[in-house]
C-alpha positions as CSV (number, residue, x, y, z in Angstrom):
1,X,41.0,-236.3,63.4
2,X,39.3,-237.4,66.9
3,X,35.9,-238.1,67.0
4,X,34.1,-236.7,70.7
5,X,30.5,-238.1,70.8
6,X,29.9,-237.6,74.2
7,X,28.5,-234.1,75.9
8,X,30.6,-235.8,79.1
9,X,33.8,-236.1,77.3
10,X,36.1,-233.6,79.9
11,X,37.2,-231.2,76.9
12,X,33.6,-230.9,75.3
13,X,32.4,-229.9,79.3
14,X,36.0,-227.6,79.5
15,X,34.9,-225.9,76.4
16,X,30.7,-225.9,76.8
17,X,31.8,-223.7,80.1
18,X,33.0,-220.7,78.5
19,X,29.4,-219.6,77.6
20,X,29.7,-218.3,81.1
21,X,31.4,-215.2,81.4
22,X,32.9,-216.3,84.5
23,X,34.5,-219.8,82.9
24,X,35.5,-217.3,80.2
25,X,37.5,-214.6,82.5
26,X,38.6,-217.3,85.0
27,X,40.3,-219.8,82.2
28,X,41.4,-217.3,79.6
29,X,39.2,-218.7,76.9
30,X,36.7,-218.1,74.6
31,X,34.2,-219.4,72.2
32,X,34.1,-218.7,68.4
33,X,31.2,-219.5,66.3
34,X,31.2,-219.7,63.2
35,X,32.9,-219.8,59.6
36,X,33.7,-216.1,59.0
37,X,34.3,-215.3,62.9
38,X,36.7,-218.7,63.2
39,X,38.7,-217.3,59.9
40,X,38.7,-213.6,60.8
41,X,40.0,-214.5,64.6
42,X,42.6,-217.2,62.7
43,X,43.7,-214.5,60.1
44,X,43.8,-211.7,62.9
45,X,46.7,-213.9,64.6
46,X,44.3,-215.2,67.5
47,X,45.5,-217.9,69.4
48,X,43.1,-221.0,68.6
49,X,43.7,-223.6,70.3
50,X,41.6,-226.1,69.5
51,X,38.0,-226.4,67.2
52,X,35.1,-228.7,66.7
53,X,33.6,-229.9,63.8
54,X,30.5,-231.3,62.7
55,X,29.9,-233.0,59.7
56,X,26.3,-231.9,59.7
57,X,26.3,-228.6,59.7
58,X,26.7,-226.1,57.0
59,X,29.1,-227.7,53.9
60,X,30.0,-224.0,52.2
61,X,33.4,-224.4,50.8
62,X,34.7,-221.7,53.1
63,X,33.9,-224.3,55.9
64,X,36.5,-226.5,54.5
65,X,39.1,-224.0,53.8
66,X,39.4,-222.6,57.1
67,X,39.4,-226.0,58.6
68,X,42.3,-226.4,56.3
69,X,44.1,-223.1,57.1
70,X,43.2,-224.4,60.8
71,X,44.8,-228.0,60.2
72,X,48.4,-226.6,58.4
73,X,48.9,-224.0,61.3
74,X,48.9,-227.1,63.4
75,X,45.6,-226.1,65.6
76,X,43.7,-229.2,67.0
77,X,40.5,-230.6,64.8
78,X,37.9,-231.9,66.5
79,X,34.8,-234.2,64.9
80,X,31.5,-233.7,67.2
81,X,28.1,-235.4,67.1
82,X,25.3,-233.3,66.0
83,X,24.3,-233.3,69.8
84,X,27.8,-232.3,71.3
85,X,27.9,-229.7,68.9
86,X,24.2,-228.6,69.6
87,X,26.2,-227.4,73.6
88,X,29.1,-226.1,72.3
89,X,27.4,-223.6,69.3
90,X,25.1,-220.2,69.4
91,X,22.1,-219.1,68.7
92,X,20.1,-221.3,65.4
93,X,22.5,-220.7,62.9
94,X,24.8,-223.7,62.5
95,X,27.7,-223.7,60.3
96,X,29.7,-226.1,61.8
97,X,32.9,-224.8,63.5
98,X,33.6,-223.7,67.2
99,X,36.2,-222.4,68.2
100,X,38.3,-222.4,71.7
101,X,41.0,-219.5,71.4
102,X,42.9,-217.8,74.2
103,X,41.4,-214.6,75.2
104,X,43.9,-211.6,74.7
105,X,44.6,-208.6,77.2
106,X,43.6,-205.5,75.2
107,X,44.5,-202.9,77.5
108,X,44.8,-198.7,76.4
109,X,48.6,-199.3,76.3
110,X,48.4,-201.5,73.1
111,X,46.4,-199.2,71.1
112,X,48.5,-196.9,68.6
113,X,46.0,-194.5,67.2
114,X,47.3,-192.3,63.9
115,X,46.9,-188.5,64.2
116,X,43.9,-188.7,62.1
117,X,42.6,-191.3,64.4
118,X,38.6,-191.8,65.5
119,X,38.1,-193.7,68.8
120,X,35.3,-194.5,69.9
121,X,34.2,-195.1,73.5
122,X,31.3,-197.1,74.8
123,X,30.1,-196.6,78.5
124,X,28.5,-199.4,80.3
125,X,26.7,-201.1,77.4
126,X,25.0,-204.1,79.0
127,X,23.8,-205.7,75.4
128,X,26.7,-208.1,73.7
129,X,24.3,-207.7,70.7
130,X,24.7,-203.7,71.0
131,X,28.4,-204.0,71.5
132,X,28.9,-206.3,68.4
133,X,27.1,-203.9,65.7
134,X,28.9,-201.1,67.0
135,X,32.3,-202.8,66.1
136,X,30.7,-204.0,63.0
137,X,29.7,-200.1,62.0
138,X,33.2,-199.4,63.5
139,X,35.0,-201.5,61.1
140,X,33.0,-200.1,57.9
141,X,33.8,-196.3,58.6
142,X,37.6,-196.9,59.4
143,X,37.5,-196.3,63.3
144,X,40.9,-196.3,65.0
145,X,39.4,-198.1,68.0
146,X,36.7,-199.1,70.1
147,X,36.8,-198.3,74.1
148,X,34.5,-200.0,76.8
149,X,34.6,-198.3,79.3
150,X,33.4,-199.7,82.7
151,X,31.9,-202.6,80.7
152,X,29.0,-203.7,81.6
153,X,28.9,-206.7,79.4
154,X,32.1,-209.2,78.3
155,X,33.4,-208.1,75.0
156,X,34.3,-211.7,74.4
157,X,30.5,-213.1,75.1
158,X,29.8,-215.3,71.8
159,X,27.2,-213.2,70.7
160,X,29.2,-209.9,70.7
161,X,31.6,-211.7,68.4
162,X,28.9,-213.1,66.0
163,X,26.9,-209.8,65.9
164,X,30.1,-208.0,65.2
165,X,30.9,-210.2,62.2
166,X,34.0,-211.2,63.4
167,X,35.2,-207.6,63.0
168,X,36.1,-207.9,66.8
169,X,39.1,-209.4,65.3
170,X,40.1,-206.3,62.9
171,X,38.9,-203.1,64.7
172,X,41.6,-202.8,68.3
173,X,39.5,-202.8,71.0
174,X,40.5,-202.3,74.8
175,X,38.7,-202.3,78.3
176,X,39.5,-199.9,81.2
177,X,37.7,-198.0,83.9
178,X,35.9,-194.7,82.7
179,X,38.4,-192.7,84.9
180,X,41.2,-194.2,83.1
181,X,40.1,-194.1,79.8
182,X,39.3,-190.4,80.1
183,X,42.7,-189.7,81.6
184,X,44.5,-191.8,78.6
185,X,42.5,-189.6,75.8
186,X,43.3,-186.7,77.6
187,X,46.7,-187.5,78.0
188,X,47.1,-188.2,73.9
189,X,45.8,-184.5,73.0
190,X,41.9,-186.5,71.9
191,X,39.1,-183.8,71.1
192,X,36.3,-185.7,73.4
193,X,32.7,-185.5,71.8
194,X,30.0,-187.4,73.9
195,X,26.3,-188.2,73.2
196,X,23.7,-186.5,75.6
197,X,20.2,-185.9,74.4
198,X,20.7,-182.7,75.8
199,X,24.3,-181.7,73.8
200,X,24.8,-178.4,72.8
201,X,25.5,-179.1,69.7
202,X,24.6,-181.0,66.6
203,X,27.1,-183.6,65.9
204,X,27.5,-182.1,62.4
205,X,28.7,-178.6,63.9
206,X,31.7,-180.5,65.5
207,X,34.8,-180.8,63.6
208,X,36.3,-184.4,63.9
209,X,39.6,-184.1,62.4
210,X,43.0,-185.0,64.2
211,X,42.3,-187.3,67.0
212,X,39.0,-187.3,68.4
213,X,36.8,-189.8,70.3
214,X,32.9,-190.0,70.8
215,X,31.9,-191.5,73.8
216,X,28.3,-193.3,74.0
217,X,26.0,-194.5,77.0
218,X,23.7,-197.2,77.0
219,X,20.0,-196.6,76.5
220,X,18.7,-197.4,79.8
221,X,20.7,-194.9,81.7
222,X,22.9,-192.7,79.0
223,X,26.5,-191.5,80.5
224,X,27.8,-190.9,83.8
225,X,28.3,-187.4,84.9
226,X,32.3,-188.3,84.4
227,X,31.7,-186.9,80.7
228,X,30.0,-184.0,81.8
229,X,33.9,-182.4,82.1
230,X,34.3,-178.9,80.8
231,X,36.9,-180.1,78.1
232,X,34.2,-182.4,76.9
233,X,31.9,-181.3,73.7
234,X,28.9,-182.0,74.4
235,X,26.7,-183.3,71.1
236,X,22.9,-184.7,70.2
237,X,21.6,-185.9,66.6
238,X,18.6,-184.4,66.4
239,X,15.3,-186.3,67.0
240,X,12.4,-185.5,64.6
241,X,9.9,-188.3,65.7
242,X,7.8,-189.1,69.0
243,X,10.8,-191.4,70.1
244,X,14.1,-189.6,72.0
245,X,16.9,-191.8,71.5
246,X,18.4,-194.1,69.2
247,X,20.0,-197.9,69.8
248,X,23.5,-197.5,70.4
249,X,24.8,-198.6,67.6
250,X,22.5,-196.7,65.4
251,X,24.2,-193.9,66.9
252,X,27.8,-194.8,66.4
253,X,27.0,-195.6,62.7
254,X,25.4,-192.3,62.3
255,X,28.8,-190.5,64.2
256,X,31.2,-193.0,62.7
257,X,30.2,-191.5,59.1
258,X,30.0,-188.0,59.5
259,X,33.6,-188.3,61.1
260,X,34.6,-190.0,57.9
261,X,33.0,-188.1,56.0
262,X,34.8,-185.3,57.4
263,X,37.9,-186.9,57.0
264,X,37.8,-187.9,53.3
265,X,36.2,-184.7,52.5
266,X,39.2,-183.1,53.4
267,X,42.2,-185.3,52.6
268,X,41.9,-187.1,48.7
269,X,43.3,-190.0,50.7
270,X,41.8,-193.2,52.3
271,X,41.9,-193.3,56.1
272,X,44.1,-196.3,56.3
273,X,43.3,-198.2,60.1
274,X,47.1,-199.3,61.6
275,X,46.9,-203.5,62.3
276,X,46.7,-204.3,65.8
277,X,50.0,-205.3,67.5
């Protein structure tokens, strides 16, 4: 195992770029940080290409069996300074892996949704932090798929992937224009539910079964008038306090659940998600 000491050394600089969204789009890449994320992106069949290791950082036994797992599927190890790995990590929680995989293209043709399916869609959410607990609520209900549409942030910005748990790397996710995305649910026979303050009904009056999809805006500015279509059920959860909306991923847990509910209550079986291509 190579030992990189210096915050110069032209990989450590290669790698310390893709914090920037840019670097990241540009050069393919991305950063992983962290024990569970690092063995949920390895056991998800991400491409890792190479990850750095420091010595200092947390010593769980998990750390050394994904480095392990890392080592016998031939990925590159890297030992890192306390300093080097102080650029390359997130946040103050340290466990000692990062990461460098090869950033997939998840597009709406590589999603296979069952006929029981629940997508969800998420409409310029500008927060990675937002976007990561919605995939993490997403994965804990059994949704099909998450949706950005018209993304206003990178779904592969570290902190997206650590707030989601690393369930980024088991829930299919895919980015497309709003326009697009509305076409491709229409065009696969979705019932369409979005989120308006405003909708005209509760989201426990809708039914959710076959496939269906609930499309969410961000706080700031809520959805575009693109989901304002006739075909489009519009829904609210009901607000009993001073406040008048929810964070976004309050929401989708709240949705995510009555759609499963729904589901289970109806069918003695468990809503089984199909594995990503």
């Amino acid at each position: 195992m190579a030992k990189l000491t210096s915050v110069q050394n032209p990989r450590i600089k290669q790698a310390v770029r893709l914090r920037n969204g840019r670097s990241r789009r540009r050069l393919g890449r991305m950063l992983i940080d962290g024990i569970r994320e690092i063995h949920r992106a390895h056991r998800s069949g991400m491409s890792i290409i190479e990850v750095f290791w420091c010595p200092t950082g947390d010593r769980r036994p998990e750390q050394a069996q994904v480095l392990q797992a890392l080592v016998d599927d031939h990925v590159s190890v890297f030992e890192v300074t306390e300093p080097v790995f102080e650029k390359l990590a997130f946040g103050q929680r340290s466990e000692g892996l990062v990461a460098v995989a090869q950033t997939p293209k998840w597009d709406l043709d590589r999603l296979d949704i069952p006929s029981e399916g629940l997508v969800a869609v998420l409409e310029g959410i500008e927060k990675p932090g937002n976007v990561g607990a919605v995939l993490r609520s997403a994965d804990a209900a059994g949704v099909a798929a998450v949706i950005l549409a018209d993304e206003g942030t990178d779904l592969f910005n570290p902190n997206a992937i650590r707030a989601s748990l690393g369930a980024i790397f088991s829930v299919p996710v895919a980015t497309a224009p709003g326009r697009q995305v509305l076409d491709w649910l229409r065009h696969h026979g979705f019932s369409i539910y979005a989120a308006w303050l405003d909708g005209s009904k509760k989201y426990s009056q809708v039914n959710y079964g076959g496939r269906s999809a609930v499309i969410l805006g961000s706080e700031a500015i809520g959805l575009s008038s693109l989901w304002r279509a006739s075909d489009i059920t519009q829904i609210r959860i009901p607000m009993q306090g001073v406040v008048d909306s929810l964070n976004v991923s309050a929401t989708a847990a709240v949705l995510f659940y009555e759609a499963l509910r729904q589901k289970t209550a109806s069918s003695p079986y468990d809503i089984v998600r199909k594995p990503r291509p």
